[in-house]
N, C-alpha and C positions, 0 to 999 in steps of 0.2 A: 125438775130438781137436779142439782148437781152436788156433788161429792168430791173432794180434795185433802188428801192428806202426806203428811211427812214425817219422818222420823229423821233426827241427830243424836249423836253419839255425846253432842256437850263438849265444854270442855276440857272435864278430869277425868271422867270415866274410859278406861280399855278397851270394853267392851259394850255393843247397844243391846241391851237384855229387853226390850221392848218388842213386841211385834203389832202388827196390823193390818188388816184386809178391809175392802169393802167391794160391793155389788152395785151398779144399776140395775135392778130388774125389769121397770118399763118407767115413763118418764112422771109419775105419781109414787112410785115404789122401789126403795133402796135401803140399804142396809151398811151397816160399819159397825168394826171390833177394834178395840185397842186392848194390851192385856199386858202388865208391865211385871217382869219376872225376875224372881229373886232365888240367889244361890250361889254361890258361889263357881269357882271353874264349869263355866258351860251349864250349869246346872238353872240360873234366869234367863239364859236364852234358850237352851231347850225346852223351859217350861210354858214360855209366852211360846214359842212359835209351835206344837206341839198343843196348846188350845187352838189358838187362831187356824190351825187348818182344819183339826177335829170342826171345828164351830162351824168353818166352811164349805166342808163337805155336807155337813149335817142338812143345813138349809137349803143345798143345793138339790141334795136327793130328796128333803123331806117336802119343803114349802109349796102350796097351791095355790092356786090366782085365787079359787074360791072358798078358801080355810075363812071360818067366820074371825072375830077378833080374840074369840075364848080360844080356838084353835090356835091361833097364830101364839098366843102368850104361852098357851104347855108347849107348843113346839119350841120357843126360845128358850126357857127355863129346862126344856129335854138337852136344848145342843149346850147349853153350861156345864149340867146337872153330867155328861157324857165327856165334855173338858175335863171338868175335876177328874173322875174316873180315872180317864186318860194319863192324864198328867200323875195323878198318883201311883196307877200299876206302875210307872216308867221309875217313879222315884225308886220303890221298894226294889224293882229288880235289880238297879242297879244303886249300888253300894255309893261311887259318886257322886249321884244327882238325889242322894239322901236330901232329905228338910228342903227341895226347892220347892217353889209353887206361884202363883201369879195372883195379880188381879186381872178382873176382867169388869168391860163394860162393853153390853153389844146394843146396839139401838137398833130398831129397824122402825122406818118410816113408812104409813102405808095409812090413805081413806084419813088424811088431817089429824093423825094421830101417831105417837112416839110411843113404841115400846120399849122400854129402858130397863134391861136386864144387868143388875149390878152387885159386882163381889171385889171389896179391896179400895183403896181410897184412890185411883183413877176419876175420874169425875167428867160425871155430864152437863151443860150448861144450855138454858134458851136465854137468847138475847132476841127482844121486841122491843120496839119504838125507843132503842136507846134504852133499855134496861135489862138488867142481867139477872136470873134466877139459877140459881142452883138444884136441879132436879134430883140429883144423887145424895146419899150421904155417908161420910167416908167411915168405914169400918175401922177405925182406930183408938190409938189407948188417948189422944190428942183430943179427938172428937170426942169419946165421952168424958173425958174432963170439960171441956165445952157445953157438951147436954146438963152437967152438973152445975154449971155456974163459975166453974174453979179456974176456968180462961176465958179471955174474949175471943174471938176470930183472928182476930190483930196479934193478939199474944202468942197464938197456936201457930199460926205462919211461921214465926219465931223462936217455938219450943225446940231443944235439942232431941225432944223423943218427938218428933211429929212426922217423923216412916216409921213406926214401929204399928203395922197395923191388926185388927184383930178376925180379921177372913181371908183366906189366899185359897183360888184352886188349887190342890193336888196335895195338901197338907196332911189329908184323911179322906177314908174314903165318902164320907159326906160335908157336904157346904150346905149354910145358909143362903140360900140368894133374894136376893132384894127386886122385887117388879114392880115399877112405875110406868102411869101410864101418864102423858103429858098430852096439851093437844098444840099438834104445830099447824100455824097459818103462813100463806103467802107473805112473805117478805121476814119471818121469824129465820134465825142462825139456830143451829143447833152445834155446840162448840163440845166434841169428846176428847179427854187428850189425859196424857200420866201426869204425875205429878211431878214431873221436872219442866212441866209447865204450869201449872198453880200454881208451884209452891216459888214462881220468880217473873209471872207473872199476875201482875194485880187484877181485879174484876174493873178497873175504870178503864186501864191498857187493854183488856178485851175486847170492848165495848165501843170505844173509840177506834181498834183496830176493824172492827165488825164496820164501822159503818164509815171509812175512809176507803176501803179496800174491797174487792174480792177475789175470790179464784189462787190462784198460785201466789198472788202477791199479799193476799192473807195472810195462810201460814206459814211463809217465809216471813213475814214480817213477826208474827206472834213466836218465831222461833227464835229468832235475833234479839226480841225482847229478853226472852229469858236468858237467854247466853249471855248481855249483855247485864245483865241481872246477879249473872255468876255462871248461870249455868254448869252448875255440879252434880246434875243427873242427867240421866239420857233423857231426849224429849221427843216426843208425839204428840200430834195436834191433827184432827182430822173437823173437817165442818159440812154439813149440809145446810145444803139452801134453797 
């Protein structure tokens, strides 16, 4: 299995309030986080980077080769469930980094199978045989207009409120977190990334990228999409495969 990710600052944005880590753990078993943070002065980058290493340490000390797959899932949902926390004590101590907080989406790959630990409208995607599925679903006021009937996909892309979303770590000191489990095969992408690439790239530009490319010339390429789309967020794209 292999692992490749990047993060851009975009076009318009000052600062990249994004973060993201990943691990090889042996060549069957790996793991990746992206966690896109909102606040203003320093307060969405101290909140993404301030999970992403919380979440890293966590798995590092916590994870065993012989955790069954029930084990492996509270452990994911432990090193979120310790993100939020995290991220929250930092907000309230300091006066600052008041109201910041992140999404997050951590996957960890391991025995043919995706664990997808997910808070905030960052999104996780499997791409097979030339088709794209959406494994996450984004926690927002956009999206449940969407569950309701009141947009289509196509419209929501589109809507002026579609960042306004309705879960962030570090908000309170408790989060909803959302765990799917997916199952990944040989030759499957697993495409994790913020939504300053959703939201400017399309699911056919993925998909077509997925199966023209690999490795570094991926997500460079999936990164340029978006920029060249407008790119007026910061963007992260990481893939397994």
């Amino acid at each position: 299995m292999e692992v490749y990710t990047k993060t851009d600052i975009g076009l318009v944005r000052k600062e990249n309030q994004d973060s993201s880590a990943y691990s090889i753990i042996s060549s069957d078993c790996v793991w990746a986080v992206i966690c896109d943070g909102m606040g203003g002065a320093n307060g969405g980058k101290t909140a993404s980077s301030a999970a992403v290493n919380y979440i890293s340490e966590f798995i590092a000390n916590e994870y065993q080769e012989d955790m069954s797959e029930e084990a492996l899932a509270d452990m994911l949902i432990a090193a979120v469930d310790g993100a939020n926390l995290t991220v929250y004590k930092l907000a309230i101590e300091d006066y600052e980094l008041a109201g910041m907080g992140t999404t997050c989406d951590l996957v960890f790959v391991r025995n043919g199978i995706a664990h997808v630990v997910h808070v905030g409208d960052s999104r996780t995607y499997s791409i097979r045989n030339g088709k794209i599925l959406q494994i996450t679903e984004d926690h927002s006021l956009v999206q449940e207009m969407v569950r309701r009937g009141e947009l289509t996909p196509d419209q929501a892309m589109r809507h002026p409120n579609k960042n306004l979303i309705t879960r962030a770590l570090g908000v309170s000191h408790e989060v909803h977190i959302d765990y799917i489990e997916a199952e990944f095969n040989d030759g499957d992408v697993l495409l994790i990334c913020s939504d300053g690439l959703s939201n400017f790239v399309s699911r056919a530009d993925m998909v077509r990228t997925a199966g023209e490319t690999e490795g570094e010339l991926m997500i460079d390429t999936l990164v340029e999409i978006a920029k060249r789309h407008g790119g007026h967020d910061n963007i992260t794209v990481t893939v397994i495969y």
